[in-house]
C-alpha positions as MATLAB code, in Angstrom:
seq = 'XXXXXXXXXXXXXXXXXXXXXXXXXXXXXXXXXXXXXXXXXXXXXXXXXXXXXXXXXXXXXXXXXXXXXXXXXXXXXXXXXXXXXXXXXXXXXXXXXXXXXXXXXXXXXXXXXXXXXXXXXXXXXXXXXXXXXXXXX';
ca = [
     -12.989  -24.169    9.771;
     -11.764  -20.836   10.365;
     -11.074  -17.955    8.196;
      -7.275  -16.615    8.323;
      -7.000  -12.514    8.649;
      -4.236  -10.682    7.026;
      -2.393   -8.468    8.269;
      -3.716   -5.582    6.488;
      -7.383   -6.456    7.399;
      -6.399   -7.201   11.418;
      -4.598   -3.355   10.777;
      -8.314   -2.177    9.020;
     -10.447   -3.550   12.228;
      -8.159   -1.337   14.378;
      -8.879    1.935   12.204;
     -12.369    1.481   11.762;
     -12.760    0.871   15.414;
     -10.224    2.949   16.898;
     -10.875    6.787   17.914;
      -7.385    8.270   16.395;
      -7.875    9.300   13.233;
      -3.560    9.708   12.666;
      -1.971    6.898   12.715;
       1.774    6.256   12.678;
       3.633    2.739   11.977;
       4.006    2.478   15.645;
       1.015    1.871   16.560;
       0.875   -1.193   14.779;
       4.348   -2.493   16.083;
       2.169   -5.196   18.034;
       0.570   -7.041   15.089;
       3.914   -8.188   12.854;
       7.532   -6.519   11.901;
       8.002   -2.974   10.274;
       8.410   -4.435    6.430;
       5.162   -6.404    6.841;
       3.150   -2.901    8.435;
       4.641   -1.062    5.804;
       3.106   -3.518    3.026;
      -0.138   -3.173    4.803;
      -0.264    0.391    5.336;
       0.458    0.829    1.367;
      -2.287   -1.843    0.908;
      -5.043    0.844    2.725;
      -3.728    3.415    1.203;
      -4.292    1.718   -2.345;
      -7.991    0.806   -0.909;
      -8.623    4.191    0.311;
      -8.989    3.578    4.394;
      -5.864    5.714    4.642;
      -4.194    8.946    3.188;
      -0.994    9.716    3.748;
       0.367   13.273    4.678;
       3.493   13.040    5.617;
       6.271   10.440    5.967;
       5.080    7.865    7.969;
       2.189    9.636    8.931;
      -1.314    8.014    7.668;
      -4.824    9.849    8.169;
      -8.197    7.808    8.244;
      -9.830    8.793    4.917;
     -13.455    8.863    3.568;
     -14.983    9.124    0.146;
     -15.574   12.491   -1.357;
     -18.750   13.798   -2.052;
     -17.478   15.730   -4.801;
     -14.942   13.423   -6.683;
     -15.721    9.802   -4.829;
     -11.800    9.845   -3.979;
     -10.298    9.169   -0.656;
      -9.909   12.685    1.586;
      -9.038   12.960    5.473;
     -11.758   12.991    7.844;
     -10.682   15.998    9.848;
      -9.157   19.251    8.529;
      -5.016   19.105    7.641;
      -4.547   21.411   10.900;
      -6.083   18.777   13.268;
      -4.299   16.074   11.644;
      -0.554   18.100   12.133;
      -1.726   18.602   15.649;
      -2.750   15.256   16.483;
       0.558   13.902   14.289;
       2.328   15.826   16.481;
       1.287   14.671   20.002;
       2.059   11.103   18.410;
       5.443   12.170   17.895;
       5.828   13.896   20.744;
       6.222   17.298   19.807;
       5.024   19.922   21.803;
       2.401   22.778   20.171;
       1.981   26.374   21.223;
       0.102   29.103   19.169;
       2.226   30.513   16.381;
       2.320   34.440   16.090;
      -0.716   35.046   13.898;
      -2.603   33.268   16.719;
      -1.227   35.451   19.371;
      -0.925   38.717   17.325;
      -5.003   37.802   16.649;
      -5.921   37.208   19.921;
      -4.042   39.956   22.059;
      -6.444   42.215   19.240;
      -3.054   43.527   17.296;
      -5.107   42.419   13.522;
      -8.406   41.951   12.437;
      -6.590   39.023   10.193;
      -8.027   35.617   10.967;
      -4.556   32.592   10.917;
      -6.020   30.436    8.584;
      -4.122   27.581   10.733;
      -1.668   26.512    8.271;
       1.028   27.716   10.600;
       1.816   25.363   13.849;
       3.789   26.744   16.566;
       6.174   24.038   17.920;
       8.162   24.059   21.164;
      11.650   21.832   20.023;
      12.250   20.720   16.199;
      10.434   19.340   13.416;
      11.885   17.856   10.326;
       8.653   16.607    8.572;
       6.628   17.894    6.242;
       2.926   17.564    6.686;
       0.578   17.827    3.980;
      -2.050   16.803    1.749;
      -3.146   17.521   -1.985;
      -1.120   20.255   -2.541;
      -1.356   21.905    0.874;
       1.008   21.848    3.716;
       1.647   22.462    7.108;
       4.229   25.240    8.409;
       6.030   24.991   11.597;
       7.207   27.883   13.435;
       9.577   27.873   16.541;
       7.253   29.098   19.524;
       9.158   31.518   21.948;
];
């Protein structure tokens, strides 16, 4: 007799194994229909395999060392950027970058500002801190 996955534990299988650590509804399109994904994305969320930052934009989570609640793996910048090439956005360096680099400050971006070549209409964030987009020249 075999044992009958779930959807949500099929959709587990392919975090824990997978390299991504964003994941967007899409990229379970092949398992069942949008309403069922939706139910088990909520479901990981609720069991702490995922965190989401954004609408419809999940990051693979681990435990805290410091509170035992769920918390990205990566930093919120790598997440945005790797959201991003997911959605197909282009990124450049924003103007703090550039300004820092060509030697104009001594002021270090602390990388909460994305440059973005086209538009963006989500917000990206986690825990109280977000993401800023900037149109890149």
């Amino acid at each position: 007799m075999t044992t009958k996955q779930t959807l949500a534990s099929r959709m587990r299988y392919r975090i824990k194994r997978g390299k991504a650590f964003v994941y967007l509804p899409g990229d379970f399109a092949d398992l069942s229909d949008s309403d069922q994904i939706g139910r088990g994305l909520r479901t990981l969320v609720q069991e702490g395999v995922l965190v989401k930052i954004g609408q419809g934009i999940y990051a693979r989570a681990k435990k805290s060392s410091l509170t035992g609640a769920p918390v990205p793996e990566r930093p919120l910048r790598d997440l945005a950027i790797a959201a991003l090439a997911k959605l197909g956005v282009e990124v450049a360096p924003s103007r703090y970058e550039k300004a820092y680099n060509a030697g104009q400050t001594p002021q270090v971006p602390t990388g909460r500002v994305i440059g973005v070549k086209g538009r963006i209409s989500r917000k990206i964030s986690y825990n109280g801190r977000s993401i800023t987009f900037e149109k890149a020249a």
